[in-house]
C-alpha positions in Angstrom: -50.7 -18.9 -59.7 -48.2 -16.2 -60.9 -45.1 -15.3 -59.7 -45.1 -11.4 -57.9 -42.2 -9.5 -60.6 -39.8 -8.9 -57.5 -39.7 -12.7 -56.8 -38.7 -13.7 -60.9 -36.4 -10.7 -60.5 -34.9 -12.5 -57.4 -34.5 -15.8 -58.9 -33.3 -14.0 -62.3 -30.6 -12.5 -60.2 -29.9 -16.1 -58.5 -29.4 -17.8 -61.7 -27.3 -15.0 -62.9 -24.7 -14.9 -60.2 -22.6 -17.8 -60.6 -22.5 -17.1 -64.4 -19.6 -15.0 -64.9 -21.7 -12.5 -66.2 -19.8 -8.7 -65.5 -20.4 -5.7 -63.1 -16.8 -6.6 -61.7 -15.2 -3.0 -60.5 -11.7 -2.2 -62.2 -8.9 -2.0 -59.2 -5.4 -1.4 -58.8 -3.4 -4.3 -56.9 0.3 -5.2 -57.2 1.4 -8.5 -59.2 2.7 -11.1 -56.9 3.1 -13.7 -60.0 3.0 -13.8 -63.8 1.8 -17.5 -64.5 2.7 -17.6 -68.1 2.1 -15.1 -70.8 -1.4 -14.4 -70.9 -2.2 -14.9 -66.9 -0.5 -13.2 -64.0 -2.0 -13.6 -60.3 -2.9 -9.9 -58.1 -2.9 -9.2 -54.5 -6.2 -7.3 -55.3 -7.9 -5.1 -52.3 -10.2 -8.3 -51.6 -8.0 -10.7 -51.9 -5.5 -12.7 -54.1 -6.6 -12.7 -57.9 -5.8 -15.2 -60.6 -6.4 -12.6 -63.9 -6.4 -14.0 -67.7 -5.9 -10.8 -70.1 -8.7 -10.5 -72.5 -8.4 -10.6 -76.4 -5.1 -12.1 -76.2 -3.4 -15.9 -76.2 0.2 -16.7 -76.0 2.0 -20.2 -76.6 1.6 -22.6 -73.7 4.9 -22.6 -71.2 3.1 -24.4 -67.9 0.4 -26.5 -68.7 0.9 -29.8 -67.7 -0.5 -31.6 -70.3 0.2 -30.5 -72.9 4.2 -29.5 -74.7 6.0 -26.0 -74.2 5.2 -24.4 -77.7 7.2 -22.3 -79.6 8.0 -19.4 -78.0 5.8 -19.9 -74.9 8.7 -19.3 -72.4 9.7 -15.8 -74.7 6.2 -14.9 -74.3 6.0 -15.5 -70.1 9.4 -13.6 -70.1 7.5 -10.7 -72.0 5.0 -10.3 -69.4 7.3 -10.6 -66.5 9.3 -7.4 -67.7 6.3 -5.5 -68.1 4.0 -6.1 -65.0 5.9 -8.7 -62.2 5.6 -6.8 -58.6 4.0 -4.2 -60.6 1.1 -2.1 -59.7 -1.1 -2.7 -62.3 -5.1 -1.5 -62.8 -7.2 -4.5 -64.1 -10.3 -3.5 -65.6 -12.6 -6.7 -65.7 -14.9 -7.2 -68.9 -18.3 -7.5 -69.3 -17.9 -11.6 -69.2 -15.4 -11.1 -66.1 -15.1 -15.0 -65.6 -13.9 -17.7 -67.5 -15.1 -21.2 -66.2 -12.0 -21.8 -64.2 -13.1 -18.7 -62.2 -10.1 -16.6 -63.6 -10.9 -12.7 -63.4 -10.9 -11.8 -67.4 -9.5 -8.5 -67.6 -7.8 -5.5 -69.7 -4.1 -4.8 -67.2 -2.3 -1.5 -67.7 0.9 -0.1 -66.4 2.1 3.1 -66.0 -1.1 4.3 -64.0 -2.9 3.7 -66.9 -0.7 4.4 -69.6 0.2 1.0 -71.0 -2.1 -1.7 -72.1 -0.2 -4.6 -71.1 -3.0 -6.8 -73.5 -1.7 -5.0 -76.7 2.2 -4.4 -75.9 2.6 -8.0 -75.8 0.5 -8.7 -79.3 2.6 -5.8 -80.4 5.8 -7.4 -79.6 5.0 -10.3 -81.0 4.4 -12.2 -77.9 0.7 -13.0 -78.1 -1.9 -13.6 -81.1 -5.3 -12.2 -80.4 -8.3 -14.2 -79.1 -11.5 -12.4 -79.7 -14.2 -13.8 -77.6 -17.8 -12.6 -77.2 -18.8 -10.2 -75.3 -15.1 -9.4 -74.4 -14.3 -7.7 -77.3 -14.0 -3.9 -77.0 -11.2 -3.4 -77.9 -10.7 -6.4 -80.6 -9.8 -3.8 -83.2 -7.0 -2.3 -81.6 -5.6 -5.8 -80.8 -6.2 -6.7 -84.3 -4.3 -3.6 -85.9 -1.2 -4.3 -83.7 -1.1 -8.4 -84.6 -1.6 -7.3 -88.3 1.8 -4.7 -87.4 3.4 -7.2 -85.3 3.4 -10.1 -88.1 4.2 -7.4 -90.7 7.3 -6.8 -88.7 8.3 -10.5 -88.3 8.1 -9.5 -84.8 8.6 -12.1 -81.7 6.8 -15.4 -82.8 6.1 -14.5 -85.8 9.7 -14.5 -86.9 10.2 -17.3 -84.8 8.0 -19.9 -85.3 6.1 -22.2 -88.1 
């Protein structure tokens, strides 16, 4: 016996849900915590929000098992000046989950302005992480790493 086409397009859907896979809406909330460098927590119009920026990675601070690398408590800093009790607009990706449940996102200031993501690889703060299929705007992130460490700046000046 076959299955009718709306019933596989039910169970398709089912299976899809809890994958992380995107059609997450872009909002505007206000930051009630920056976690560390690369992770900052939103009172978001549903609800609290624990976002990790996409494209980027900055040296651990808070993780409990493993050491404070060099210049992971610079890099939290960083973040704090530019979005903590901010209003920020968080723009999910197309993968808008990681599997800790984390909203994966691009965050700008400003209304819109500043792309939090790339003014903290630009200062030096962050390296990039380039992830499929979270990667439009890889390039950009790329060109301002390649600028950064040209520089010297933040922890590439600082660190081995």
């Amino acid at each position: 016996m076959r299955a009718a086409p709306a019933t596989l397009v039910a169970v398709l859907a089912a299976a899809l849900a809890g994958c992380g896979s995107g059609g997450e809406a872009p909002f505007t909330g206000r930051v009630e915590r920056v976690v560390d460098g690369d992770t900052i927590i939103v009172e978001a119009p549903g609800g609290r929000e624990r976002v990790r920026y996409i494209g980027i990675d900055t040296p651990e601070s808070v993780a409990p098992d493993r050491p404070v690398e060099c210049f992971g408590p610079e890099a939290s800093a960083a973040n704090r000046r530019l979005v903590e009790g901010r209003e920020v607009k968080v723009v999910p990706g197309p993968e808008s989950r990681d599997r800790y449940g984390r909203l994966l996102a691009y965050v700008y200031t400003d209304g819109g302005r500043r792309f939090v993501n790339g003014a903290l690889v630009r200062s030096g703060a962050a390296d990039t992480l380039t992830i499929e299929p979270n990667t439009d705007r890889a390039g950009e992130l790329a060109a301002l790493r390649r600028q950064a460490r040209s520089e010297r700046a933040g922890m590439w000046g600082s660190c081995r």
